[in-house]
Backbone bond lengths (Angstrom), bond angles and torsions (degrees), N, CA, C in turn:
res aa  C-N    CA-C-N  psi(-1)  N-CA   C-N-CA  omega(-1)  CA-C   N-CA-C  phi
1 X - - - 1.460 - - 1.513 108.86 -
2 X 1.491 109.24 154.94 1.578 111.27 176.89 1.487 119.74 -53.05
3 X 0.830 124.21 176.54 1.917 135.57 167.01 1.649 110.14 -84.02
4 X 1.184 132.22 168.73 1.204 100.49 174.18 1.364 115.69 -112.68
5 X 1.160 121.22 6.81 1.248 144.01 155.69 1.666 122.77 -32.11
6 X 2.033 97.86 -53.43 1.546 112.92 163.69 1.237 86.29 113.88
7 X 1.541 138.61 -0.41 1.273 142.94 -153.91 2.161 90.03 -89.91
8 X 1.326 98.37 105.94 1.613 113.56 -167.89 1.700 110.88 -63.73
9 X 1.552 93.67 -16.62 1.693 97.04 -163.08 1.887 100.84 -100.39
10 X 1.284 111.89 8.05 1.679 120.67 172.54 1.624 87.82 -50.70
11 X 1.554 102.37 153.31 1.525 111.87 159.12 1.816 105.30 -107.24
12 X 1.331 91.91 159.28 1.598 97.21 -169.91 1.627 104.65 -70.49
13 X 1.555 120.95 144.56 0.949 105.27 -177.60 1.729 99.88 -88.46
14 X 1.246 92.60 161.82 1.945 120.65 -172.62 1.621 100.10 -133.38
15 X 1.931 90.24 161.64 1.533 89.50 -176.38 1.231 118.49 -75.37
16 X 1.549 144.98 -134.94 1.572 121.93 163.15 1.148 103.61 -101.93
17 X 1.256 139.88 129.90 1.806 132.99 171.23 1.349 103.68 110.78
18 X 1.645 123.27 -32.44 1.296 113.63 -149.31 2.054 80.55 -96.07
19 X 1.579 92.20 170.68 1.460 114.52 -173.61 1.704 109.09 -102.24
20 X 1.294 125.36 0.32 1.446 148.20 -148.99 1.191 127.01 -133.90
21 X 1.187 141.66 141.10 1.594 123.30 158.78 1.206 111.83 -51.96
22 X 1.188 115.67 -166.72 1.528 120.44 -157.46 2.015 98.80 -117.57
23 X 0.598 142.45 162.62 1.676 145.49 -148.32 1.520 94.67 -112.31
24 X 1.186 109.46 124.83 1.894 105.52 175.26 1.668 100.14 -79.09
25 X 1.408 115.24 129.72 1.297 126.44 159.07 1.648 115.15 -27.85
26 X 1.885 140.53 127.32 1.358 150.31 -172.32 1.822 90.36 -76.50
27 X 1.440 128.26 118.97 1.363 167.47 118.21 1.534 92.20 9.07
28 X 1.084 111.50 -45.23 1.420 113.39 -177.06 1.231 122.92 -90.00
29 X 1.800 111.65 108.88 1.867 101.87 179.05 1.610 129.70 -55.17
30 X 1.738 97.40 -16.66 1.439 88.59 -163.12 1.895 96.61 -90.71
31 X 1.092 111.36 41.01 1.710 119.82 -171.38 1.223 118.16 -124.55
32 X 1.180 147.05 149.36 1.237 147.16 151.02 1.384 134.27 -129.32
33 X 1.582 115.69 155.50 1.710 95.33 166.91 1.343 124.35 -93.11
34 X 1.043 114.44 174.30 1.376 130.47 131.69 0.892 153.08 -79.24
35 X 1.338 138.74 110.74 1.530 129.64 -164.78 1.126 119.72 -92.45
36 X 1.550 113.19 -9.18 1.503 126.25 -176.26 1.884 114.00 -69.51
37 X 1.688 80.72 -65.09 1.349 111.37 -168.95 1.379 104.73 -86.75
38 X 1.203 144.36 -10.89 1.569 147.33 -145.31 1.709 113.86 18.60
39 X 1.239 96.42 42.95 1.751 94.71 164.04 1.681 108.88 -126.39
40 X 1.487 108.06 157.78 0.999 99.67 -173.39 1.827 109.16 -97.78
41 X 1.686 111.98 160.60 1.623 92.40 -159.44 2.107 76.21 -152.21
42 X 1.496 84.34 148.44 1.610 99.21 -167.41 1.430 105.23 -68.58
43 X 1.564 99.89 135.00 2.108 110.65 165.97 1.332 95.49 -44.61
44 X 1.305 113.26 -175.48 1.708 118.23 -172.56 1.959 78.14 -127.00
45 X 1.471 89.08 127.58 1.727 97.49 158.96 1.493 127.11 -59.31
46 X 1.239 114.84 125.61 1.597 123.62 158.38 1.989 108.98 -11.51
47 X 0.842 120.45 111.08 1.857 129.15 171.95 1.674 106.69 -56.03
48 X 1.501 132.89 101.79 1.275 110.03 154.16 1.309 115.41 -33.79
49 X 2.191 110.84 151.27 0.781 120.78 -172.21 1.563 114.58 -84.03
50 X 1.255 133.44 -171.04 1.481 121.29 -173.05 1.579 103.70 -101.64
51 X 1.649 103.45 7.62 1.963 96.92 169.11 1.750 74.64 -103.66
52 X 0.549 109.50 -88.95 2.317 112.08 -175.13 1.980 85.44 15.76
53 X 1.593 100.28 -76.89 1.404 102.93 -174.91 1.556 143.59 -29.66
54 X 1.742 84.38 -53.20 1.569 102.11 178.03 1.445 96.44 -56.23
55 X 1.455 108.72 -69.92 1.305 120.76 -163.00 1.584 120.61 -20.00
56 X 1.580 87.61 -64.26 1.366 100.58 175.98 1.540 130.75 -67.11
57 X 1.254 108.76 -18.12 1.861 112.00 171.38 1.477 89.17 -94.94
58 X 1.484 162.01 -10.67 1.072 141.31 147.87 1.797 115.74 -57.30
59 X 1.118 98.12 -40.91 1.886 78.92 165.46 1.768 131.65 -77.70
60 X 1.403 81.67 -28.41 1.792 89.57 178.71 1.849 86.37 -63.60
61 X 1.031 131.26 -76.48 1.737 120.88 -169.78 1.422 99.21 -30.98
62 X 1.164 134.59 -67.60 1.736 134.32 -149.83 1.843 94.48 -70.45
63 X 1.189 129.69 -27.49 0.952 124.51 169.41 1.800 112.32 -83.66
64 X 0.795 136.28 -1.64 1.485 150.02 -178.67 0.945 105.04 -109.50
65 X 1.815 147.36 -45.31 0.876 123.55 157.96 1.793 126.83 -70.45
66 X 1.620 126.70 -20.27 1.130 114.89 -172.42 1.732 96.71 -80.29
67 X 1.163 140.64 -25.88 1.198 126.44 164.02 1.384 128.41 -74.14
68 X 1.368 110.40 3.39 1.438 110.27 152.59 1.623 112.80 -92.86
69 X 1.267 117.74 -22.20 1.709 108.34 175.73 1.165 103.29 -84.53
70 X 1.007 127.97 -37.98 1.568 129.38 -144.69 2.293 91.43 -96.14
71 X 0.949 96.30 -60.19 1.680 109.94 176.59 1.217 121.69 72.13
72 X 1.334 125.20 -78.05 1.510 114.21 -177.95 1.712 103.78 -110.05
73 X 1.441 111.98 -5.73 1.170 127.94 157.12 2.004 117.04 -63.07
74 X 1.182 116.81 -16.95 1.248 114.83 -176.76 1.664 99.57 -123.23
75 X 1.393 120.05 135.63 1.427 139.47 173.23 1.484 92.11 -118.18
76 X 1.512 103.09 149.50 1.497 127.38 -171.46 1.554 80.71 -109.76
77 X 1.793 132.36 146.07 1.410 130.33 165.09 1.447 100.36 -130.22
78 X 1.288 124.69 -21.12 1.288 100.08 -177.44 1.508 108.33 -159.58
79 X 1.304 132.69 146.26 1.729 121.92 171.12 1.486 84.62 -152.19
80 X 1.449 89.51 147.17 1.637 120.54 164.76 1.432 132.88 -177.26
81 X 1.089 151.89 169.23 1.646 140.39 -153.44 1.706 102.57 -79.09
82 X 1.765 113.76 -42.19 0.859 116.74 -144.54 1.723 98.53 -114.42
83 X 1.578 121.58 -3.25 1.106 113.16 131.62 1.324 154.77 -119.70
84 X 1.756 102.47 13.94 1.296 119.10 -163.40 1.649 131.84 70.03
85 X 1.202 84.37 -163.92 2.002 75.46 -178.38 1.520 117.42 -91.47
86 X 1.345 115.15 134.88 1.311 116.11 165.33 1.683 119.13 -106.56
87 X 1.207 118.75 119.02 1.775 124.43 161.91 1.164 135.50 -147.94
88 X 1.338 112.96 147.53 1.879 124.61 -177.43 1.270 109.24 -88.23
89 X 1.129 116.74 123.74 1.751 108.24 147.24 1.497 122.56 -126.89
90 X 1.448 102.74 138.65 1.554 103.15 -170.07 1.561 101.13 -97.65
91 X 1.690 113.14 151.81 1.341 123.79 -162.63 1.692 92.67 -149.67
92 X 1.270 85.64 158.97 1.898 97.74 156.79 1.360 106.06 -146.64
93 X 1.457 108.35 118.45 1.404 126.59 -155.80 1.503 103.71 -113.94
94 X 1.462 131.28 96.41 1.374 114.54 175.07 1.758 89.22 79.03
95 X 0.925 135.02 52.78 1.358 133.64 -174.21 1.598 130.01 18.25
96 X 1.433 112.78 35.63 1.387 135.58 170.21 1.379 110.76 -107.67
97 X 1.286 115.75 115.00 1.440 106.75 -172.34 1.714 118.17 -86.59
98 X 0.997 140.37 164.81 1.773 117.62 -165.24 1.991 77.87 -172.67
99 X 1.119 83.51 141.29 1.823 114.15 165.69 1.491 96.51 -114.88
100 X 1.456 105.57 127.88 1.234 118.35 -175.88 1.750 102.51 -128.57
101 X 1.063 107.33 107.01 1.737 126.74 164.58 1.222 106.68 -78.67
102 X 1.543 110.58 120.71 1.918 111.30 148.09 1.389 99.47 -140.92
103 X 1.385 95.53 153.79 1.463 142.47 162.88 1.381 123.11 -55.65
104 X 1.189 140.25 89.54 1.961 106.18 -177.31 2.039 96.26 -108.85
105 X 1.334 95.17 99.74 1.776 100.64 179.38 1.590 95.03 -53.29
106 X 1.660 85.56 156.95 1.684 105.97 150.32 1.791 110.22 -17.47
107 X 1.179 121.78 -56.57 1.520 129.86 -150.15 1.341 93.70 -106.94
108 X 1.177 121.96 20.03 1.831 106.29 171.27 1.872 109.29 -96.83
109 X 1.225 104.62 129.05 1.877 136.85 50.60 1.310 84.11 -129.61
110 X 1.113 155.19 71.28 1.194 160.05 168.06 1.389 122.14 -116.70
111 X 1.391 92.41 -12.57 1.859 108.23 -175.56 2.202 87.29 -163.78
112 X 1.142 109.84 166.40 1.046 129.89 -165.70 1.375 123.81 -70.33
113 X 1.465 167.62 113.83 0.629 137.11 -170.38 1.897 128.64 -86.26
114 X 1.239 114.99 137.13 1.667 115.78 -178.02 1.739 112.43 -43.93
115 X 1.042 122.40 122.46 1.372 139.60 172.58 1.214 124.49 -94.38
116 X 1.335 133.77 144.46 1.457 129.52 170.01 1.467 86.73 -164.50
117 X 1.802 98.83 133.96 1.060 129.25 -169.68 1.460 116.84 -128.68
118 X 1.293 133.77 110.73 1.502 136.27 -167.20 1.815 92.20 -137.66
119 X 1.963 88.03 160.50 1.380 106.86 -179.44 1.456 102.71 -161.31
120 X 1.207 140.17 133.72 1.252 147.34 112.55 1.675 115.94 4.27
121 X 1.729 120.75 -64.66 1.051 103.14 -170.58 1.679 101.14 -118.69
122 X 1.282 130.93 45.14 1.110 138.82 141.54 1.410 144.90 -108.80
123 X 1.279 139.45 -177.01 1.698 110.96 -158.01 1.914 84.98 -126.01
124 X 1.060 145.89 154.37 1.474 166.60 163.49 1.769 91.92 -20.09
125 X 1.546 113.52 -78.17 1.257 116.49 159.07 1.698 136.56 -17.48
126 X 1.031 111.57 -50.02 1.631 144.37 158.64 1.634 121.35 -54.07
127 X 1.632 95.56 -38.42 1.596 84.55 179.17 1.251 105.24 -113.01
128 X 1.182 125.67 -46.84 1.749 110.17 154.33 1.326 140.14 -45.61
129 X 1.391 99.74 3.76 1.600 106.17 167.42 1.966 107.12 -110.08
130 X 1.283 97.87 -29.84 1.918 113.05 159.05 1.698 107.73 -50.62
131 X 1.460 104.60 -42.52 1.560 106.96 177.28 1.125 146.11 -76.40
132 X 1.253 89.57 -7.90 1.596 120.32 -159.88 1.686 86.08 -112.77
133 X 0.780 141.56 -76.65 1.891 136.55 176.66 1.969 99.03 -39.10
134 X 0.845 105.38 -27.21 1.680 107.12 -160.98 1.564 97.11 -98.11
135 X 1.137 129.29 -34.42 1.480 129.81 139.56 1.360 125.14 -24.72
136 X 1.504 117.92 -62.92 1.469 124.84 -157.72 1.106 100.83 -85.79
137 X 1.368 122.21 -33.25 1.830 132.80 173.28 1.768 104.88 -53.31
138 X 1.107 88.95 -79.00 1.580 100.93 173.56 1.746 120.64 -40.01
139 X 1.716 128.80 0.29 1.211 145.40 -169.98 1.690 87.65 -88.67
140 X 1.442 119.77 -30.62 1.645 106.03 -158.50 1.152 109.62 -101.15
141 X 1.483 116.41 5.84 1.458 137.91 -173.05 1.966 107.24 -81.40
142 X 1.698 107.53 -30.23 1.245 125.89 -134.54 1.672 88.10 -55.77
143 X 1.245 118.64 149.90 1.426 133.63 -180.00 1.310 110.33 75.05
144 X 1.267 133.98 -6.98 1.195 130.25 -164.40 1.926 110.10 -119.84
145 X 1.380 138.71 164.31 1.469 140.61 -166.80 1.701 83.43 -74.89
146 X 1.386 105.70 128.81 1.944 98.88 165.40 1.211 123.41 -120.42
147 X 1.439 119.08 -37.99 1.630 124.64 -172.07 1.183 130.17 -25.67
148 X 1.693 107.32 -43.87 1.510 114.08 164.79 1.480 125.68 -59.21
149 X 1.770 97.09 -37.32 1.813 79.35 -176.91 1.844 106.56 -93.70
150 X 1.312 109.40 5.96 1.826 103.87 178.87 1.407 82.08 -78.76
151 X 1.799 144.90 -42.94 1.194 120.40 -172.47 1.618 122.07 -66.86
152 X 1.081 113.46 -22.51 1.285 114.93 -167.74 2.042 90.73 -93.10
153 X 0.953 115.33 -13.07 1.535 84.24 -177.34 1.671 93.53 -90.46
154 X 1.505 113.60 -24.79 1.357 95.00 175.81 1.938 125.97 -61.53
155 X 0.919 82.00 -17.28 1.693 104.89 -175.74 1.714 100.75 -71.67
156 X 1.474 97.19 -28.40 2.004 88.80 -173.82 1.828 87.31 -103.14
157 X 1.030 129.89 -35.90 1.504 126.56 -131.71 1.694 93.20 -114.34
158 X 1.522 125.16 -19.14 1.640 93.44 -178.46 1.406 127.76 -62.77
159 X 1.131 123.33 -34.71 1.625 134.13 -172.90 1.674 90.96 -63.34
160 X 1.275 142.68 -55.54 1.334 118.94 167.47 1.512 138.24 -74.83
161 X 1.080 88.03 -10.79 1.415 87.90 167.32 1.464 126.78 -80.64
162 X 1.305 110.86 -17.02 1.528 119.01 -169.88 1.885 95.81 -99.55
163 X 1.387 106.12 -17.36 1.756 96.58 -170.27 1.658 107.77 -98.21
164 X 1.778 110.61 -3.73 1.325 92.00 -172.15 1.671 93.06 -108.88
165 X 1.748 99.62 156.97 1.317 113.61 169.88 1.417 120.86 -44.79
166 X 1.851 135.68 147.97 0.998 104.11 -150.23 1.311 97.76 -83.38
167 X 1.227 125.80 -38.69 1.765 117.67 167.59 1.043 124.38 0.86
168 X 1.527 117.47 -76.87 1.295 136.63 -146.06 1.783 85.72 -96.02
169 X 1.422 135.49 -12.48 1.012 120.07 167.68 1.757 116.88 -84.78
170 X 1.137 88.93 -42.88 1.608 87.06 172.03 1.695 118.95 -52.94
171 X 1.154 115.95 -42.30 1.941 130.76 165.17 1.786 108.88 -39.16
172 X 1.384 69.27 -65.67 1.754 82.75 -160.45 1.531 128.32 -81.29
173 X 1.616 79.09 -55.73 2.066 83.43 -170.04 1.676 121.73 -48.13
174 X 1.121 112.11 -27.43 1.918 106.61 165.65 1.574 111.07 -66.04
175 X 1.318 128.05 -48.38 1.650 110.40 162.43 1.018 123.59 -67.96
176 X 1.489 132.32 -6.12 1.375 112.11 -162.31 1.984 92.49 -109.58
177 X 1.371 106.75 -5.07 1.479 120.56 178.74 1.167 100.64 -69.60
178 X 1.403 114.42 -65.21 1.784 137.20 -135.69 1.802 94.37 -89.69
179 X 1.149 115.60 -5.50 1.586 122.42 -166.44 1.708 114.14 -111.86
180 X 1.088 100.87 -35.37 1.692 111.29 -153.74 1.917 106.74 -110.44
181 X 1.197 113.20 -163.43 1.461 110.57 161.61 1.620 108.16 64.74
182 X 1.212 92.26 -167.02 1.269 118.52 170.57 1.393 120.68 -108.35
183 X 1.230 96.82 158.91 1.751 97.54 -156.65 1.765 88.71 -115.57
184 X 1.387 114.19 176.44 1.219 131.36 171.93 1.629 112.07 -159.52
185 X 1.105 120.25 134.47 1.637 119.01 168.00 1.477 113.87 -135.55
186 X 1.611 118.06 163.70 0.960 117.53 175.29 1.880 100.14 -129.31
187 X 1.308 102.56 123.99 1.418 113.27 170.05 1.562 131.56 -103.46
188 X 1.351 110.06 135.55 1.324 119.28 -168.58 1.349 113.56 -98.56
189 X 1.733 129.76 92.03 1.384 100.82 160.47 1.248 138.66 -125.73
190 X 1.794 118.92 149.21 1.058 128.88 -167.50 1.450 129.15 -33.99
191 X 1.433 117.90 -36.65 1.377 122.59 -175.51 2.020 109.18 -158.68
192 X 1.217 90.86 -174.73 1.772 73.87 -174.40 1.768 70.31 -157.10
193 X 1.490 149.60 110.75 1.244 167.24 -165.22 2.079 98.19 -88.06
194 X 1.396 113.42 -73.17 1.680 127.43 169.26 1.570 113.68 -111.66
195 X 2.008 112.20 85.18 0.834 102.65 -177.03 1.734 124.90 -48.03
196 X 1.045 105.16 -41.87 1.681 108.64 -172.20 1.881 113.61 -68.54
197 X 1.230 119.17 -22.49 1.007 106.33 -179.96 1.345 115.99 -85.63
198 X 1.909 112.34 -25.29 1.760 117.96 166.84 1.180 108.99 -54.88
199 X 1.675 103.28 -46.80 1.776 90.84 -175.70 0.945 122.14 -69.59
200 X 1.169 140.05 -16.11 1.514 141.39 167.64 1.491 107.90 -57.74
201 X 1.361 115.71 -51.61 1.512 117.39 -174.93 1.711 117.13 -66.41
202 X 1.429 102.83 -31.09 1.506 99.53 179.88 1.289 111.14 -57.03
203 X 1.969 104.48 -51.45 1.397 119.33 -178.06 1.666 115.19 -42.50
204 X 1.305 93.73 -35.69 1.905 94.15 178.07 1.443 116.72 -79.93
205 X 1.501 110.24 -29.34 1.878 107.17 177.84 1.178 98.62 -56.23
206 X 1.637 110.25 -62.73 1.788 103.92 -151.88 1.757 80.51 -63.17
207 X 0.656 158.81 -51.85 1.851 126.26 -136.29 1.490 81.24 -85.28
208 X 1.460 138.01 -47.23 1.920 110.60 -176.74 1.428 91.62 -40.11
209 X 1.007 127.81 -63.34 1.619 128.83 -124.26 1.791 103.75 -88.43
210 X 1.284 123.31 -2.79 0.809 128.14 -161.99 1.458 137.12 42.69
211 X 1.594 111.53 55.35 1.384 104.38 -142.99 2.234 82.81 -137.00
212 X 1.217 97.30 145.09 1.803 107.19 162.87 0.936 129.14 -88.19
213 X 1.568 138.07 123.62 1.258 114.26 -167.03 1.434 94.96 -163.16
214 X 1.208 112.28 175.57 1.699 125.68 -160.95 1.502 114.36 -119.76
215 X 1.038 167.21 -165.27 1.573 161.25 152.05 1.656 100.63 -154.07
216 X 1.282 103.44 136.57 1.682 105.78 -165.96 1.129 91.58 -129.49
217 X 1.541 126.17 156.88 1.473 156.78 154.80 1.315 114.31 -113.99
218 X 1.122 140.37 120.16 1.536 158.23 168.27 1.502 99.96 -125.24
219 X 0.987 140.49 107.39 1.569 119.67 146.32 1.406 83.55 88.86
220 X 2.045 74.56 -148.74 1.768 105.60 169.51 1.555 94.78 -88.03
221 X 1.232 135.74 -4.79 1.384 126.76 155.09 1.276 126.64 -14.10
222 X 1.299 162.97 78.98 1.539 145.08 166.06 1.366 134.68 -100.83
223 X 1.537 121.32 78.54 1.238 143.01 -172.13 1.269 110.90 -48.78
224 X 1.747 128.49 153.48 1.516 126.64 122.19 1.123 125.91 -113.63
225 X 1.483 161.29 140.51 1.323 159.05 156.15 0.997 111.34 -86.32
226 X 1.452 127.61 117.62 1.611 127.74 -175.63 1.405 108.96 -135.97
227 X 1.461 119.82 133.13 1.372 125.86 171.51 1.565 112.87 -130.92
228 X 1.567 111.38 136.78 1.523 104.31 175.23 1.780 96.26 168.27
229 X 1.183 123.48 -173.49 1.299 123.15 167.31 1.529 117.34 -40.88
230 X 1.528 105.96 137.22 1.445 105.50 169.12 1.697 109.24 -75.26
231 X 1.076 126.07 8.13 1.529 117.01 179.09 1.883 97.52 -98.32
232 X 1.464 114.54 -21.39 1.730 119.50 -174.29 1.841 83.93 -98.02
233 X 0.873 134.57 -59.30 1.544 145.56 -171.70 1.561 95.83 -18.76
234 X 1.691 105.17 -71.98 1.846 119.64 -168.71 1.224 120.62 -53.67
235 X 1.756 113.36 -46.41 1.194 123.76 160.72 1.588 123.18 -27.37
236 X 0.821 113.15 -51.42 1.736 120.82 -173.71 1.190 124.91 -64.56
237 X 1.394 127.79 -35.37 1.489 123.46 160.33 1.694 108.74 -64.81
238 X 1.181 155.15 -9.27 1.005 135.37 168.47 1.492 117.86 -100.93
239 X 1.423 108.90 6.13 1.826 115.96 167.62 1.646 98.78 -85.96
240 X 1.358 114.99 -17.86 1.770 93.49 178.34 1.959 100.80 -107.37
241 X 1.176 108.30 21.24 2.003 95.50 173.96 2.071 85.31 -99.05
């Protein structure tokens, strides 16, 4: 650079030793130089944490297993870090058929997931009021995998939900959901040590318990699908501690 003098015959100043001007610092924090090599070479990003981790391979499973129940009934539309997962699944619940969109943000099950609810034979009114009960249900889920059971209560609960006043729906329909009916769960377990002798034992709970249910393999995936009374339903997680 000039002198400030204006004096044209200044020499540019340089660092000491070097043959060059000196390199303007990269604009960009997440950048750095090199002084070795004179190229510039990327900061290393912040490490998700090891709950970040869990978190996040707990949704990839809940999404791995609902596209194994659901199957050609479930389309994947969107995944990415910074908005999470997006998917539809179409159902006919009580013989109303409904495409059901959710959202699972960054922060799910930690926060709620986004819903959108459409039908053929329902009116705008109708399903935002379906969403709105399926909301407050889905509140007791919070921290925990839910999608499966918001489908299955829709599966017991739309035909009342759409026939009662909304009053008496807003009052009621979460106790009379969370209490009554038939229950359904989906169980996750960690390992299976002698497959053939677990399966034998499951095979014997559900027939005590009188309950239907499915057993899945994915992977290291190891599913159960269980349907039957919620009083036989609860029972069952404490036959595998």
């Amino acid at each position: 650079s000039s002198s400030s003098s204006g004096d044209s015959g200044a020499p540019s100043s340089t660092l000491p030793g070097a043959g060059a001007p000196a390199a303007a610092l990269p604009a960009d924090p997440a950048r750095c130089w090199s002084s070795s090599s004179g190229r510039e070479r990327s900061r290393p990003r912040p490490m998700a944490t090891q709950q970040q981790q869990q978190e996040e391979q707990g949704k990839e499973d809940e999404v791995a297993a609902l596209r194994a129940i659901y199957s050609g009934d479930f389309h994947l539309l969107c995944q990415s870090e910074s908005e999470g997962i997006t998917f539809q699944i179409y159902d006919v619940c009580n013989n109303v058929p409904l495409k059901v969109t959710f959202q699972l943000s960054p922060g799910y099950p930690f926060c709620l997931p986004d819903i959108t609810i459409s039908s053929d034979q329902l009116s705008r009114k109708q399903c935002s009021d379906l969403k709105g009960d399926l909301l407050r249900y889905a509140e007791t889920f919070l921290s925990h995998p839910m999608v499966y059971e918001l489908m299955a209560w829709l599966q017991q609960n739309v035909q009342n939900s759409l026939n009662q006043p909304a009053e008496e729906g807003d009052k009621q329909q979460h106790q009379t959901s969370a209490e009554d009916g038939i229950w359904t769960a989906l169980l996750h377990l960690d390992h299976m040590r002698a497959k053939g002798k677990y399966v034998k034992s499951i095979e014997k709970w559900t027939s005590d318990l009188r309950l239907a249910g499915r057993l899945m393999f994915m992977g290291k995936l190891i599913l159960i699908l269980l349907q039957g009374e919620r009083k036989d339903i609860k029972v069952v997680p404490f036959r595998f501690q």
